[in-house]
N, C-alpha and C positions, 0 to 999 in steps of 0.2 A: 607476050610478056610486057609488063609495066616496070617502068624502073628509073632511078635516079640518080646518079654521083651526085651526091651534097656539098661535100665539101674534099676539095684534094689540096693538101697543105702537106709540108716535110714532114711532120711528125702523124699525120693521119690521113687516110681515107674513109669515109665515112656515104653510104647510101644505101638503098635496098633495091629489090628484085622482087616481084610477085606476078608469080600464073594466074589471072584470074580463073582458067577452068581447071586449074588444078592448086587451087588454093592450100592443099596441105604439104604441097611439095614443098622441097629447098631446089633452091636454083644457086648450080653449081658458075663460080664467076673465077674468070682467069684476069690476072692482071702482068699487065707487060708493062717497059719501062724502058724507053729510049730502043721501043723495038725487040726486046729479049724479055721473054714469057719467064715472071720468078718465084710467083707464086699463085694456089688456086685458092679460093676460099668461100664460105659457104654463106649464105643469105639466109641466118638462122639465128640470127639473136633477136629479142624482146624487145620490140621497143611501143608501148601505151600508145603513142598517137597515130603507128600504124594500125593499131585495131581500131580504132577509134577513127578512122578514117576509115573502116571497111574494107581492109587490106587483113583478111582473114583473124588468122588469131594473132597477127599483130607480131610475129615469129619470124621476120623476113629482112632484118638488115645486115649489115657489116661492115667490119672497124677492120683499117689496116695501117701497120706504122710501117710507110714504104722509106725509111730513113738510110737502113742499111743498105739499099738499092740503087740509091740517088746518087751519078758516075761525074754529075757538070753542074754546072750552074743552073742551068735550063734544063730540066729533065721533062719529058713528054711521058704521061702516063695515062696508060689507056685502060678500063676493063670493060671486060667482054663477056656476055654468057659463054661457058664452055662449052657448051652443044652448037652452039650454031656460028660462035664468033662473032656473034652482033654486037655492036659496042652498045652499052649502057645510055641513058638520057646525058648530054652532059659528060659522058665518058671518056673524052679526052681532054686531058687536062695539061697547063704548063706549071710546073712545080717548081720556083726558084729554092736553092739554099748555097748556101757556103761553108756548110758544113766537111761537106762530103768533097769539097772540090779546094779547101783553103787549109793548110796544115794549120797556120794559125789561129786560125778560125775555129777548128775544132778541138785544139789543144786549151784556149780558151775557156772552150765552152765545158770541157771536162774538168778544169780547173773548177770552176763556176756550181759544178752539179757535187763537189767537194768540200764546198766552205763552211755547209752545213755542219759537217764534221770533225772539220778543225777551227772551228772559232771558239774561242777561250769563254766566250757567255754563252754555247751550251754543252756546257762540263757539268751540269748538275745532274744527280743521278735519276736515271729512268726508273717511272712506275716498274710496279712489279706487272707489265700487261703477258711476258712473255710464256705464260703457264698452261698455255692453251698448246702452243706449239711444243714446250717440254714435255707436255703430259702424252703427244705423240710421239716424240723421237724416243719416250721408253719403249713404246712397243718395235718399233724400227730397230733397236742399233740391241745388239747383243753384247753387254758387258762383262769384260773380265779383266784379270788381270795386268794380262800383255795389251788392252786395247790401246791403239795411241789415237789421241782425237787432234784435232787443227777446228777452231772456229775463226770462222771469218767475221769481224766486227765482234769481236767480244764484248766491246761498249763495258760496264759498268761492271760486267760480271754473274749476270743472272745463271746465264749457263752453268758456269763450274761451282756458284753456291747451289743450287739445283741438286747436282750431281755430287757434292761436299754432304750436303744434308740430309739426302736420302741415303747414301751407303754407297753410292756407283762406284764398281773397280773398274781402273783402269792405270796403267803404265806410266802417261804421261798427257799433261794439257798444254796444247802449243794457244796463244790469242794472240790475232792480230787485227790492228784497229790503226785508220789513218789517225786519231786524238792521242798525241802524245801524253798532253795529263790525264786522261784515264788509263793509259798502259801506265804511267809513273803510279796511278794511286791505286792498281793493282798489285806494280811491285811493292809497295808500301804497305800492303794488307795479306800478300801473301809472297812466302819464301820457302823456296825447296826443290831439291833435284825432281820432280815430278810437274813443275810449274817453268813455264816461259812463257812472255808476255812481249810484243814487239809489234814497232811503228812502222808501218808501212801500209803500199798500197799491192793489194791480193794479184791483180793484173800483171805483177812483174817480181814481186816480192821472190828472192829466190831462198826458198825453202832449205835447211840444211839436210831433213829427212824426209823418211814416208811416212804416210799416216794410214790407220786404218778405216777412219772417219772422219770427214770433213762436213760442219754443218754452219749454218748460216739461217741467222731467221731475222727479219723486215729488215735485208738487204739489197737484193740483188734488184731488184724493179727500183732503186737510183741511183745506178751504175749507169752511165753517159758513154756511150749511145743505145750497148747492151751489155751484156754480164761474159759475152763468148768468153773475150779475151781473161775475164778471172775465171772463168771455168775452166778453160784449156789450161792455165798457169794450174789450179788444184788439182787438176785430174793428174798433170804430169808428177803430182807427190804424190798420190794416191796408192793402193798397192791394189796390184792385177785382184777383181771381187770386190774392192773397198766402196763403201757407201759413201754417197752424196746426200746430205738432206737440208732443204731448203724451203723456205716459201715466197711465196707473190703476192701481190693484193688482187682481186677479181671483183668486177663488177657486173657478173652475168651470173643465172645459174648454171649454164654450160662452159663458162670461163673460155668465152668464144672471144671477149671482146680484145682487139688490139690495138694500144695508139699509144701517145706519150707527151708529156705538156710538163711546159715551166709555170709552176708556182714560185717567186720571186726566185731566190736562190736554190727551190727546190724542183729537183729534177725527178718525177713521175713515169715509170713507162708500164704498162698493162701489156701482160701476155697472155696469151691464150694457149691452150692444153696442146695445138700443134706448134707452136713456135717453139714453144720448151723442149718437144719430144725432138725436133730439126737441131737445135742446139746441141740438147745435150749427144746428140748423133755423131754433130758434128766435132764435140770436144771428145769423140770416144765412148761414150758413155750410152748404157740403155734406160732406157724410164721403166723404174719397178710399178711404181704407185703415185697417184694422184689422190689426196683428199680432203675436203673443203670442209672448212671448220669457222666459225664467228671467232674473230680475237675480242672484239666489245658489242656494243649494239651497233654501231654502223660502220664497221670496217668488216669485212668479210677478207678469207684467205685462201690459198690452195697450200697444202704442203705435197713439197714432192721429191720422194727419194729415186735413186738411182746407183745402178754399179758401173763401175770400170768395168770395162769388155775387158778379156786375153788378149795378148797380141795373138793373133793371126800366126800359127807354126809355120817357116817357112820347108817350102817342099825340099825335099832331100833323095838323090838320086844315089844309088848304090851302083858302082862300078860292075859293069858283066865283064 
């Protein structure tokens, strides 16, 4: 095996793995982190210059955001092919951050990946881009009546004019959005026991009911560091069967790739189709569907729903 860690930084990993005598394989790579194995991941995304280098069909890297994992200051991280444990070129690596080891450091820095959406100059109303992802959650969500929805980042309002203008029943629409003057010029546009609209942030917001539906679209992938903690917070209003629908942005056909980068005030993270299904796992939740759709010409998306699991019946012993 031939192979490279490229680059190992808090928010990425990044290199490839290739067999040359079995050049159509994936080469399975474990990565550890101050010594404890956290995740496996596969040497199978796309990248031109490895074909182009004669590195098969060019199908043999991968992207990892080791963030969540980082325990110090100094984290040591290693990957390894998983069959044999050999470290990689370059595969051990020392990863500083302060994130993971400085409350205020990381409190900061979630402030920071927030500002985007409470700064008073960008309160102007969003394009109409969001139709691509409506035109899916009809086929997803079963309307009626009694449905109660919760959207997360209502922003402007696309959502529930959507669902106003085609005819969709439902019970009641909860929006929450950290931009206090788009909840004010919601409530200003609309009024009635079927509508609530409220400033907060989804991570801690405590909800006063359950919902049947909870949906969120071009949110979660800039949530700082990741979306767990607003998922666990949604799931726990959610009713036992209620749907989750959401999307990401993806920049692979296989939605392999994972990392995350600051654009000034904008904070970016890319997930890949096992980080979500690990997540949503771990908020309770099962993954129904994954499916990748163009929002414009050069932003590509995954959307993906999910149900609340049941609890778990506890066992029950009858007296002999």
């Amino acid at each position: 095996m031939i192979s490279n860690l490229e680059h190992a930084e808090e928010f990425l990993l990044q290199g490839w793995a290739f067999q040359p005598r079995k050049p159509g394989v994936t080469v399975s790579l474990d990565i550890h982190v101050n010594g404890r194995f956290i995740a496996r991941v596969q040497s199978g995304t796309f990248r031109s210059d490895l074909k182009a280098a004669g590195y098969g069909d060019g199908y043999h890297a991968f992207f990892f955001n080791p963030l969540d994992y980082l325990t110090s200051l100094q984290n040591l991280i290693e990957v390894r092919e998983s069959a044999s444990s050999k470290l990689l070129a370059a595969g051990a690596r020392i990863v500083n951050t302060e994130l993971s080891a400085n409350r205020d450091a990381y409190r900061r820095a979630r402030v920071r990946s927030q500002l985007r959406w409470t700064d008073p100059a960008s309160e102007q109303p969003l394009p109409n881009s969001e139709l691509p992802f409506l035109e899916r959650l009809e086929t997803a969500v079963h309307f009626h009546p009694g449905l109660r929805i919760l959207e997360v980042g209502s922003g402007s309002g696309q959502l529930l004019e959507y669902l106003r203008h085609h005819g969709r029943m439902f019970s009641s629409y909860w929006g929450l959005d950290l931009s206090r003057p788009k909840v004010d010029s919601l409530h200003s546009l609309l009024a009635g026991p079927k509508f609530h609209f409220l400033t907060g942030d989804a991570a801690t917001y405590p909800f006063p009911c359950k919902f049947d539906v909870v949906v969120a679209s071009s949110v979660f992938e800039t949530i700082f560091p990741s979306f767990l903690p607003m998922l666990k917070n949604v799931c726990r209003v959610l009713v036992p069967g209620g749907l989750l629908a959401f999307d990401v942005v993806i920049q692979d056909d296989r939605a392999s790739i994972s990392r995350a980068e600051w654009n000034g005030d904008k904070w970016l993270r890319l997930y890949s189709q096992l980080e979500i299904r690990r997540l949503l796992y771990e908020a309770g939740m099962e993954l129904l569907d994954c499916s990748q759709y163009a929002k414009s010409a050069s932003e590509h998306r995954m959307m993906v729903t999910a149900l609340k699991l049941h609890p778990r019946p506890q066992n029950t012993f009858e007296n002999s």
